[in-house]
N, C-alpha and C positions, 0 to 999 in steps of 0.2 A: 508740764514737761520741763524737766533739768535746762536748766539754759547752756551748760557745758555742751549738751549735747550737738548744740548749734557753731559750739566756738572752734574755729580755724586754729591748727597748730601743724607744724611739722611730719610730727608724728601721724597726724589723720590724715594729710596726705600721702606719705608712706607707706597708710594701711590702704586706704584705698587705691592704691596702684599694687600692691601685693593681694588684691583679690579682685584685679585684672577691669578692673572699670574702668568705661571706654573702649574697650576691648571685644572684636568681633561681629559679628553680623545676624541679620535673624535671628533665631532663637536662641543662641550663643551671648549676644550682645550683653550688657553690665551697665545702664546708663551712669554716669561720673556720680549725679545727682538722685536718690531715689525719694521716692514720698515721703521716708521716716529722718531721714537727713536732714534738711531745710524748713523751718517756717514757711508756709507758703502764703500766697495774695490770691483769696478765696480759696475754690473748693480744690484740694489735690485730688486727683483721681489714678486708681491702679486698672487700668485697661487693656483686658485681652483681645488681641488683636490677631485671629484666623490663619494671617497671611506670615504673620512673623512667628506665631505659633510662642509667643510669652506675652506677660504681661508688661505695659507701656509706662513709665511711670513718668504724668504730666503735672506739675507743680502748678497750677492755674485754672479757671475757668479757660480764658482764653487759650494756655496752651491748647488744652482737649480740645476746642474747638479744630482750630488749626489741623489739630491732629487729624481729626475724622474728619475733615475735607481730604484731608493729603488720602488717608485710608481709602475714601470713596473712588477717588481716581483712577482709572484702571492703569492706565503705564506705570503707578508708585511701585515697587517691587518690596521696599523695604524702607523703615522711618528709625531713625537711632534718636535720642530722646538727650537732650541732657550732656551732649558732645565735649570731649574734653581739646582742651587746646594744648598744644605744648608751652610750656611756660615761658623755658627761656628762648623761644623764638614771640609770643606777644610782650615781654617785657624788653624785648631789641625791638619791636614795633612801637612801643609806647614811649624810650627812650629817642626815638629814630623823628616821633610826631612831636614831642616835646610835653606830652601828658603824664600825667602818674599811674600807674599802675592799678589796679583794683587791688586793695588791702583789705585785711579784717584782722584783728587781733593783732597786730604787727608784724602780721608775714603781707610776701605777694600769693595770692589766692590764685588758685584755678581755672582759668577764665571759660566757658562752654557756651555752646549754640545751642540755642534750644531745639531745633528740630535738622534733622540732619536727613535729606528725603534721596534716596537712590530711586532712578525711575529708568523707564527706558527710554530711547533714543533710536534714531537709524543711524548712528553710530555705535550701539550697545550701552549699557547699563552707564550713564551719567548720575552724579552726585548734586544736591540743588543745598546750600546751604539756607534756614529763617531762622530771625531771630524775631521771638513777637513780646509783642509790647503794647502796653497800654497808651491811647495816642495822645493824651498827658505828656508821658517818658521823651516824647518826643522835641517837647520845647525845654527841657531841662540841659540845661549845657554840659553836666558831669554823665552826662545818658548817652548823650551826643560823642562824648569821647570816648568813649567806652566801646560803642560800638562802629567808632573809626578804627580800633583797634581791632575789633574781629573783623571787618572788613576788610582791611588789609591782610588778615591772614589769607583770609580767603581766596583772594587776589593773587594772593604768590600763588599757593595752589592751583591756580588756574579755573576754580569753581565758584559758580554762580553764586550769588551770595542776595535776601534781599529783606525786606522788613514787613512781619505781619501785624497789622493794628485790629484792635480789640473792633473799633467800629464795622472792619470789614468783613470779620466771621459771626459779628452778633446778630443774627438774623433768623429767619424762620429755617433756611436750610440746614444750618445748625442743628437747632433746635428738636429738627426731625431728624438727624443723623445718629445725635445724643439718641434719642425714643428707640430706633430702629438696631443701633450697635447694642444697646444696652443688654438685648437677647445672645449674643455671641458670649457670653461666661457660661451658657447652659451647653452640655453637652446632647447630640441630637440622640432620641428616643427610637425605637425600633416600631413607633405606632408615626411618627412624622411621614414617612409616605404616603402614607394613609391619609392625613389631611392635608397635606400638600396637595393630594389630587380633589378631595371631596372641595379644598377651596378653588382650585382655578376652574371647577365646575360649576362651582357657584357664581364666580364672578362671569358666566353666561346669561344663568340664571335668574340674576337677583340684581340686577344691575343696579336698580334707582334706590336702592338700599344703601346703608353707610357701612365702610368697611367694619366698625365696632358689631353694628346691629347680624353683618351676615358671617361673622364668627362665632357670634355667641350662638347662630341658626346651628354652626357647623359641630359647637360643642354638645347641643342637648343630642343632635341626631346621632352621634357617634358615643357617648356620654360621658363626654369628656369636662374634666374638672375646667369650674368658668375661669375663662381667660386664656386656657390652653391654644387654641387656632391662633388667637390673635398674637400669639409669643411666637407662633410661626410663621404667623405674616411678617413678624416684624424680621425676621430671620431671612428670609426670604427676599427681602425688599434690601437689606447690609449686601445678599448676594448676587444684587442685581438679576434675579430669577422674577423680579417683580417690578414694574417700574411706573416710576409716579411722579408729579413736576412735585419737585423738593420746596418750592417754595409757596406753597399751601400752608396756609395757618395752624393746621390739625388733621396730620391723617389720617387717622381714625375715624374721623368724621365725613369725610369724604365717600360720597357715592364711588358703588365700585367700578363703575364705567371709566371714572377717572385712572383704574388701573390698568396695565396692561401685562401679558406673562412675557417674559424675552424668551422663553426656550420652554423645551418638554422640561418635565417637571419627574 
């Protein structure tokens, strides 16, 4: 890929504020930064997300993580990806701390949060600023200044502001959010109630069974192509219609007694 494509100028900023990035809420939103933009540190992923009703765009292994904890959450209402800052209110921050600027190419660049989390409150709809980062990034002293300057923005704002490390979303709950979200890009079929119900009757049924073994039961009986039930278990389980301690090594694997239904189905 063209290395221009990555280089900071003027004019790229320009265009990217003339087609309104950073801009809006829910399904409307533009993140500043998108997958095709930036080089990324591991896997970029474009992830649709139910509730925001577009796709996410997470520049990292760890961002995604991050992400689909905040998703799983019930009070999140909305996640903005890639947040733009105003400029010259961080570059009067960085003059203000006596640090330099983030630069690339000889401009001052863009500075963004990577996750920007609206959730709710009993005070209504609060805004939660993360910035995540590998816990490396953390003893690095030009990393440290960097993010004294978003901090500080933050701060004027009045919003919470805090730091996600790669250690503390690497885990099995992850792991199983990634497996269970990954079905929300399919659009739902007009035969899913159908096995929605054939499965929470099974999971009466078939208890000492693993969830893998009593889908595939629910595919032949219905005759459905392999793997179908289990793409709506995993469907099921994003909608919390299904519920399972997330920090199982393999859910799949797991006897279906370990599940439980939260609601009619």
């Amino acid at each position: 890929m063209a290395r221009g494509r990555y280089t900071w100028t003027e004019q790229r900023i320009a265009r990217f504020k003339r087609e309104g990035r950073g801009i809006g809420t829910g399904a409307t939103y533009i993140p500043w930064l998108k997958v095709s933009d930036v080089p990324s540190l591991g896997r970029s992923r474009r992830v649709f997300w139910s509730t925001s009703g577009r796709k996410h765009h997470l520049l990292s292994d760890i961002e995604f993580y991050a992400f689909l904890r905040k998703c799983y959450d019930d009070a999140t209402l909305d996640i903005r990806e890639q947040f733009p800052l105003p400029r010259d209110e961080t570059l009067k921050i960085a003059e203000q701390i006596g640090v330099r600027h983030p630069r690339a190419n000889g401009i001052n660049i863009v500075m963004t949060t990577d996750l920007l989390v609206t959730q709710t409150s009993t005070y209504g709809p609060v805004d939660l600023a993360y910035a995540v980062k590998q816990d490396a990034d953390l003893r690095d002293k030009r990393t440290l200044e960097k993010l004294e300057i978003e901090r500080l923005f933050w701060e004027s704002r009045s919003t919470r502001w805090n730091i996600i490390v790669e250690s503390s979303v690497h885990d099995n709950v992850s792991f199983n959010l990634e497996w269970m979200f990954d079905c929300q890009r399919d659009p739902e079929t007009e035969d899913e109630p159908t096995i929605r119900e054939a499965l929470v009757e099974a999971l009466d049924d078939l208890k000492s069974f693993p969830l893998r073994a009593v889908c595939s039961v629910i595919d032949s009986r219905l005759g459905l192509r392999a793997g179908r039930t289990l793409r709506v278990a995993r469907r099921m389980l994003s909608e919390k219609k299904l519920r399972v301690d997330l920090r199982a090594r393999s859910l799949q694997d797991l006897p279906v007694s370990n599940f439980a239904v939260a609601e009619a189905i």
